[in-house]
LOMARFI-734435 format. One line per 4 residues: their letters; for each residue x, y, z of C-alpha. Coordinates in Angstrom, 3 decimals, padded with zeros to 6 digits. Example, Ala and Ser with C-alpha at 12.3 -4.5 7.8 and 13.67 -1.06 7.14 Angstrom:
BEGIN
as	012.300/-004.500/007.800 | 013.670/-001.060/007.140
***
This chain:
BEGIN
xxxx	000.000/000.000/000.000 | 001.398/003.258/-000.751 | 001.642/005.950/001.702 | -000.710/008.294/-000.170
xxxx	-003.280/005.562/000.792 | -002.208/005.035/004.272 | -004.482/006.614/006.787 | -002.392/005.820/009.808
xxxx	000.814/006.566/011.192 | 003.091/003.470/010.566 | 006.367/002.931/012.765 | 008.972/000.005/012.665
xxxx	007.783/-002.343/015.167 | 008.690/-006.283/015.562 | 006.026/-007.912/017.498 | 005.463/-011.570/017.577
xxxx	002.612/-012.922/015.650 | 000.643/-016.181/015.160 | -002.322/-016.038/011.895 | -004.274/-018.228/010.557
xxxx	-005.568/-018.355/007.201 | -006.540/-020.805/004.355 | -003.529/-022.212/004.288 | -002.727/-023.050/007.693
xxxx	-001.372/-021.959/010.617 | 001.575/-019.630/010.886 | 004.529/-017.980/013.711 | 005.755/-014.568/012.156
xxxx	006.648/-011.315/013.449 | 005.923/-007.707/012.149 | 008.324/-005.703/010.199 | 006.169/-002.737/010.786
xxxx	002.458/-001.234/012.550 | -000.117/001.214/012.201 | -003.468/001.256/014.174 | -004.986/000.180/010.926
xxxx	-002.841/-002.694/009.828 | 000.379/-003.952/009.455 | 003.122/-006.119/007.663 | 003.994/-009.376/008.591
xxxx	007.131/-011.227/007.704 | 006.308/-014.819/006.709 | 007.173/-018.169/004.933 | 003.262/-018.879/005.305
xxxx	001.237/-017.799/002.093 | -001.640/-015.984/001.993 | -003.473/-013.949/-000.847 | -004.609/-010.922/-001.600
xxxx	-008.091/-010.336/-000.768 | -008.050/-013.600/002.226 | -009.342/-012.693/005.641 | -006.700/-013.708/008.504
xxxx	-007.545/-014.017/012.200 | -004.010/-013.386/014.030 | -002.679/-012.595/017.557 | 000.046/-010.028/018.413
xxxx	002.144/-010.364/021.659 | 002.268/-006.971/023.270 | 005.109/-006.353/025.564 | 003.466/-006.752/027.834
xxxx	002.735/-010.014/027.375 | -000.650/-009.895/026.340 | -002.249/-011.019/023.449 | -004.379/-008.991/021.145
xxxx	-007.032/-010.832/018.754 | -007.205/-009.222/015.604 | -008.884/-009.846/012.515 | -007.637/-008.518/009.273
xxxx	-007.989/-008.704/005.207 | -004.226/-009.485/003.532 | -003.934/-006.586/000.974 | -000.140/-006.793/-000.343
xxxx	001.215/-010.441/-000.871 | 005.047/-011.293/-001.846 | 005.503/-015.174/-001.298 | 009.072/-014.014/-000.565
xxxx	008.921/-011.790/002.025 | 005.035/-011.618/003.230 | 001.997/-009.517/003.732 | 000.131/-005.976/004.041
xxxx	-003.256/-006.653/006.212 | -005.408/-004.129/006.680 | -007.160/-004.445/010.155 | -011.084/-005.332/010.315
xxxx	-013.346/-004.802/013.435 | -011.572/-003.237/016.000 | -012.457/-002.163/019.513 | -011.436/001.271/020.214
xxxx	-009.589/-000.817/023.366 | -007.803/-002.316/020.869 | -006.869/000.688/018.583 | -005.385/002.559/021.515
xxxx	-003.058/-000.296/022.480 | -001.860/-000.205/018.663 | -000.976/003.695/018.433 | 000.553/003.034/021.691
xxxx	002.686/000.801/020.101 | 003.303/002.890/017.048 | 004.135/006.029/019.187 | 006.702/003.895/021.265
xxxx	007.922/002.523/017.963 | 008.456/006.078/016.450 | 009.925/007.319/018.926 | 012.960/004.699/019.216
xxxx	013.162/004.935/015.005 | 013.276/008.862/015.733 | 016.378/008.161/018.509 | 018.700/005.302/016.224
x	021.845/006.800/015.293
***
């Protein structure tokens, strides 16, 4: 997605991730986050247009639940996935996470 389309602040955030989608069950991580959706890094396929049900691990160690649409797909690398039905609870965590992210990008040398 380009950034023109991008409606959320993105930031360069690894967080641990386990999807699901057609073709199976995956472990990943991000490469980056926005409150409205993210990349993930994966060996696991999915394609464009597939709805994904995934977990992120928060610091914290808590788990969000997030549902999502995969809009970018490189079999090489990964996926875009835009994020679908989320709870305000939910959204806040995820700038949280961007702001914290942006800041350390902001602070590397």
């Amino acid at each position: 997605m380009t950034d023109e389309r991008r409606r959320n602040k993105r930031a360069p955030v690894l967080i641990e991730v386990i999807w699901e989608g057609k073709a199976g069950k995956y472990e990943a991580r991000t490469s980056d986050l926005s409150a409205g959706g993210c990349f993930v890094d994966s060996i696991g396929r999915a394609a464009e247009g597939e709805t994904i049900t995934f977990k992120l691990k928060l610091p914290s160690g808590e788990w969000l639940k997030i549902e999502g649409e995969v809009t970018y797909a490189d079999p090489r690398i990964g996926f875009g996935v835009e994020f679908r039905n989320v709870s305000e609870a939910t959204k806040k965590k995820l700038e949280g996470l961007v702001d914290a992210g942006t800041y350390h990008a902001d602070k590397d040398p």
